[in-house]
C-alpha positions in Angstrom: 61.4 -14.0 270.3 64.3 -16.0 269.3 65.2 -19.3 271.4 68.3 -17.7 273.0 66.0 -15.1 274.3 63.7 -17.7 275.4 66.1 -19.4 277.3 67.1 -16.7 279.3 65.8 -16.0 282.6 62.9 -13.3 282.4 63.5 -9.9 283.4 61.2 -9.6 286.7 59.4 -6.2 285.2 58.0 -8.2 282.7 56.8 -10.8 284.4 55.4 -8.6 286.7 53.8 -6.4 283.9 52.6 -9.9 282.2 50.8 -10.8 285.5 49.0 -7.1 286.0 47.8 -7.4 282.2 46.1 -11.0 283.1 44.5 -9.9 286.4 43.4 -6.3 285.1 42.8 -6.5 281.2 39.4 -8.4 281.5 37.3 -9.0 285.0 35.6 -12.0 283.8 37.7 -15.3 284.0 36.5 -17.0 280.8 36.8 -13.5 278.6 40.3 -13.5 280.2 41.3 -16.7 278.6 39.4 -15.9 275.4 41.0 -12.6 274.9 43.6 -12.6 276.7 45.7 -16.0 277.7 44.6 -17.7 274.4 46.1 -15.2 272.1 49.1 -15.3 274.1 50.0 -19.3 273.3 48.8 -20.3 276.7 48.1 -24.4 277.1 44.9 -25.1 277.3 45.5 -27.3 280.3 46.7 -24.1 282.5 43.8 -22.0 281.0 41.1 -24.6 282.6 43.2 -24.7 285.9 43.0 -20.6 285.8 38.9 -21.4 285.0 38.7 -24.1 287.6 40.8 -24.2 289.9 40.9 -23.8 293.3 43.0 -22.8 296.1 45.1 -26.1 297.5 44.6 -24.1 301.3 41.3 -22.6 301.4 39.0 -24.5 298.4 38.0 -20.9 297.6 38.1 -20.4 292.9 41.5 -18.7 292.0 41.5 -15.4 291.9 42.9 -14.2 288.1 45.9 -13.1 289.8 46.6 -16.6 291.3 45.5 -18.0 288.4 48.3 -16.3 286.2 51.1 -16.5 288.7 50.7 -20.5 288.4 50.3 -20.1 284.6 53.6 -18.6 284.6 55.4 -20.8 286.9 54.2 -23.8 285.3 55.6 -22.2 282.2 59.0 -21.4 283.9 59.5 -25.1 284.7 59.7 -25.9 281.4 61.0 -22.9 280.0 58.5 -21.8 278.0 57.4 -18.5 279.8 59.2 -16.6 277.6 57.2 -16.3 274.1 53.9 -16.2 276.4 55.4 -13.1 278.5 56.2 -11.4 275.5 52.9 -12.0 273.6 51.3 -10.9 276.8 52.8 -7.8 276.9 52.3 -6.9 273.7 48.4 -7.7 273.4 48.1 -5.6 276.4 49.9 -2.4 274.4 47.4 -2.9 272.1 44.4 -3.6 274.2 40.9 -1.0 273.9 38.3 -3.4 274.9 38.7 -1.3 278.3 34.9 -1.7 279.2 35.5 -5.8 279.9 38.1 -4.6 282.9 36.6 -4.5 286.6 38.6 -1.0 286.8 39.2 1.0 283.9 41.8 3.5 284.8 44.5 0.1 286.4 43.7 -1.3 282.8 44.7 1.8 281.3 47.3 1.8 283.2 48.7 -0.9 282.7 48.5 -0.3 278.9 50.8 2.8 278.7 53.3 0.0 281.0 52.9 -2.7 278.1 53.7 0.3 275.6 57.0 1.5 277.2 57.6 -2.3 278.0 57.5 -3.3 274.1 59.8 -0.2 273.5 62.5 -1.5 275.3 62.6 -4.7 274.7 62.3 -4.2 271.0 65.7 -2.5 271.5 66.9 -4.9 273.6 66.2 -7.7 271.1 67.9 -5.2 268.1 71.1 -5.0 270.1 70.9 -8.7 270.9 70.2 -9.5 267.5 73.1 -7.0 266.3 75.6 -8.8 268.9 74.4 -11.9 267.4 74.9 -11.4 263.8 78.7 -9.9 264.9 79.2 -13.6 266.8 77.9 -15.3 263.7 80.3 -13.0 261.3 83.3 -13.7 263.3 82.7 -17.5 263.6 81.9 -18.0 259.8 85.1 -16.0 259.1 87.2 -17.8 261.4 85.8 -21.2 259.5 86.7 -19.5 256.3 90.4 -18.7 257.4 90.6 -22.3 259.1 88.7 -23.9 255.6 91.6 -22.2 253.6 94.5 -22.9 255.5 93.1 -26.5 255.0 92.7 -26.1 252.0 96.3 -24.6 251.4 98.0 -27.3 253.4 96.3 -30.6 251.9 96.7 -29.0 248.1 100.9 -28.5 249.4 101.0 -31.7 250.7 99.6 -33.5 247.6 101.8 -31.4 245.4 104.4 -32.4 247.1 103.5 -35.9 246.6 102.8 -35.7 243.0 106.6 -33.8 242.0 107.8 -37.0 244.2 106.4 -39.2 242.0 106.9 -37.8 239.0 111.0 -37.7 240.0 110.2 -41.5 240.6 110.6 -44.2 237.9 109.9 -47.3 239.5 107.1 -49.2 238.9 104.0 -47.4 236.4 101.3 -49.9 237.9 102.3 -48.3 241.3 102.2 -44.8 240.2 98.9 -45.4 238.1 97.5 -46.8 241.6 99.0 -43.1 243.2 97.5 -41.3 240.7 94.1 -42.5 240.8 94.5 -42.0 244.7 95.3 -38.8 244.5 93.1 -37.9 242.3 90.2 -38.9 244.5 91.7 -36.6 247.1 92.4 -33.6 245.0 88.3 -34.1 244.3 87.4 -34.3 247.7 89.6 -31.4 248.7 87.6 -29.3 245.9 84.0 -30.9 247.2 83.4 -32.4 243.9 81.6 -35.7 244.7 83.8 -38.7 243.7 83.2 -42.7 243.6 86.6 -44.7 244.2 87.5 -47.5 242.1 85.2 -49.8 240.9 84.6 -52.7 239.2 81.1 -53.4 237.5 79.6 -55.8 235.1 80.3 -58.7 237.0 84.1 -57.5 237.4 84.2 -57.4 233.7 85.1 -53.7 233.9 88.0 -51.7 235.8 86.6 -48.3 236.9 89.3 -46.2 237.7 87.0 -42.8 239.1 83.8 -41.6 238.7 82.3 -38.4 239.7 79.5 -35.4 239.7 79.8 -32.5 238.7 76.9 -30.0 237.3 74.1 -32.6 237.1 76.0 -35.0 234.9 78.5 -38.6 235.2 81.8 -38.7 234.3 83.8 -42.0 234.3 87.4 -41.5 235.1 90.4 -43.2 233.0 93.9 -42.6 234.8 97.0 -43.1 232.3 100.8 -42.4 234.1 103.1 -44.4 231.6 106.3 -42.8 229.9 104.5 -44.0 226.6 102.5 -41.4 225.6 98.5 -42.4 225.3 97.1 -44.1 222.5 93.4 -43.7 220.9 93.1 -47.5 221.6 93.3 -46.4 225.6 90.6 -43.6 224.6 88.4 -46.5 223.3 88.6 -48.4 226.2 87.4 -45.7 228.2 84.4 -44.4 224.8 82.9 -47.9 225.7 82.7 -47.5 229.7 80.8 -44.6 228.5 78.2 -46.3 226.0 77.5 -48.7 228.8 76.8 -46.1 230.9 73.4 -43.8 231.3 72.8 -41.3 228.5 73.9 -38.5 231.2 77.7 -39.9 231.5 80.8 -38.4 229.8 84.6 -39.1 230.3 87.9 -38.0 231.7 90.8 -39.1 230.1 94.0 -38.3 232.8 97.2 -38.7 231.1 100.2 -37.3 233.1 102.8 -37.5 230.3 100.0 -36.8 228.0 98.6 -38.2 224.5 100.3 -39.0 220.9 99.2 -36.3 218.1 96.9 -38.4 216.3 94.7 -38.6 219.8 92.6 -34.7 219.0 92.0 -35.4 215.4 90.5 -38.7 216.5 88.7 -37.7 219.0 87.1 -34.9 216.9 85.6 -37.1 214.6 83.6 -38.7 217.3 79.9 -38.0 217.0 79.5 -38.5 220.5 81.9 -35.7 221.7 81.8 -36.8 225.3 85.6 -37.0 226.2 87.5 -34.2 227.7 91.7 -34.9 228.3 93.3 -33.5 231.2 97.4 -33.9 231.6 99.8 -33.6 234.3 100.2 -29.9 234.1 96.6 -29.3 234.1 96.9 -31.1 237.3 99.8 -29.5 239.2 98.5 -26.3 238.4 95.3 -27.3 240.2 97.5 -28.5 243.3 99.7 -25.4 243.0 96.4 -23.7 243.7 97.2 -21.6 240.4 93.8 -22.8 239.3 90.3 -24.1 240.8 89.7 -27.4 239.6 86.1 -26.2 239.3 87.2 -23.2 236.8 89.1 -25.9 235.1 86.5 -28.3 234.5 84.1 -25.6 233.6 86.9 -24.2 230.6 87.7 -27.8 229.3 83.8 -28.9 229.1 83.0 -25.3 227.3 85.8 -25.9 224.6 84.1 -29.9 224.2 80.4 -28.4 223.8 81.1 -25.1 221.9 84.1 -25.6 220.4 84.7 -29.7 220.0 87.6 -29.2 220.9 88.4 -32.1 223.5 91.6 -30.7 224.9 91.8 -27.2 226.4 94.8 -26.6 228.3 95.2 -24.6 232.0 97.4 -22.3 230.0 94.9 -20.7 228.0 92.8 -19.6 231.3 96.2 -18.8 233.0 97.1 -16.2 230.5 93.0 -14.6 231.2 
């Protein structure tokens, strides 16, 4: 029984039903809560009251029927009668052991009840449950719609931002600073773990971005200068890496990209742990043309099986 079903006030039949099967099943007290109430996930502070106990007006021992109604009262208080009613039921629509009951044919009797009582709360708990599952459905596609129209308007509203300031030719310290903001969000909008800037060593080194993806590191250099980047930039960011753990690789970000001789350089690196991205890599990503997963995934394939440490958006826009 599930914890909604728990909850819910118990339908009076049962109960009823649940308190014949404790005061008919088995004549003798103690066999009662050996057979009967212990199976069912009664406390074992209510079985020795239903033992023991005694009537508050007349001192006389509880009858089983007394016994059971306070079982399940107690129960009630703290909603727990629910799982115990059940499991009563059904051990009674499986109970045989009709020579331990004080009259055979009530026990049988109430049997066949506990039998046609299982039957319909079986289908009562199938068309809960089906109800249920059609709840859960429509509220995990309502977060879907609501996660992609999130997802729709932060990836327009960065785009946006990026054309601005790529229009704007003020000052490139600025727009290096916008970039590697908006680079953390575009990261976080794509759930891919990200670090901020950072400095470590003692302040001796500038992180610009760091995150996770697949199981490994990747440290984050963000170039958006009208020059076009250097290999000496590309070395900068090659010895972040080698002080870094043997799991770390790099991005290089270049909006206005890299000079020619940039590729052939980094081809001859043994280490082979750089991949470029450039602006239009980017805007694709925020033009929602691409996922930045899919993206990362292609560039890292052409590094490891190709060494090739560019791989342009193009080439999986044209697939």
């Amino acid at each position: 029984m599930t914890e909604s079903q728990a909850a819910k006030p118990l339908d009076a039949d049962a109960r009823r039903l649940a308190l014949e099967a404790i005061a008919t099943l088995a004549h003798i007290k103690r066999i009662a809560a050996d057979q009967v109430l212990r199976p069912a996930g009664v406390p074992e502070d209510l079985i020795r009251n239903f033992v023991k106990g005694r009537d508050a007006s007349t001192g006389a021992p509880l009858t089983k029927r007394q016994g059971g109604a306070i079982i399940l009262d107690q129960l009630a208080r703290v909603g727990g009668d629910g799982p115990v009613v059940r499991k009563l039921i059904e051990l009674a629509s499986e109970w045989d052991s009709f020579h331990l009951a004080d009259n055979e044919y009530e026990a049988r009797a109430v049997v066949q009840k506990a039998r046609e009582m299982v039957g319909v709360l079986v289908k009562a708990e199938e068309r809960e449950k089906a109800e249920h599952d059609r709840i859960t459905r429509e509220r995990m596609e309502r977060q879907r719609k609501e996660r992609e129209a999130t997802f729709k308007q932060q990836s327009g509203l960065l785009l946006a931002q990026f054309e601005e300031s790529a229009r704007d030719d003020g000052d490139p310290q600025q727009r290096g600073y916008l970039l590697q903001d908006l680079l953390n969000r575009v990261f976080d909008l794509h759930r891919i773990p990200i670090v901020k800037p950072f400095t470590r060593n003692s302040g001796a080194e500038q992180i610009d971005a760091a995150f996770e993806f697949e199981g490994w590191y990747y440290i984050v250099e963000c170039r958006w200068r009208a020059k076009l980047a250097g290999i000496r930039e590309l070395d900068g960011l090659s010895g972040q890496i080698s002080r870094s753990g043997k799991q770390t690789m790099g991005l290089f970000l270049s909006v206005n990209g890299w000079s020619d001789h940039v590729v052939p350089m980094l081809k001859q690196n043994n280490q082979k742990n750089i991949i470029l991205m450039e602006g239009y890599d980017l805007r694709t990503v925020l033009a929602q043309s691409m996922d930045l997963r899919r993206v990362l995934k292609a560039k890292l394939s052409a590094l490891n099986f190709d060494s090739e440490p560019y791989f342009s958006v193009v080439n999986l826009l044209r697939t």
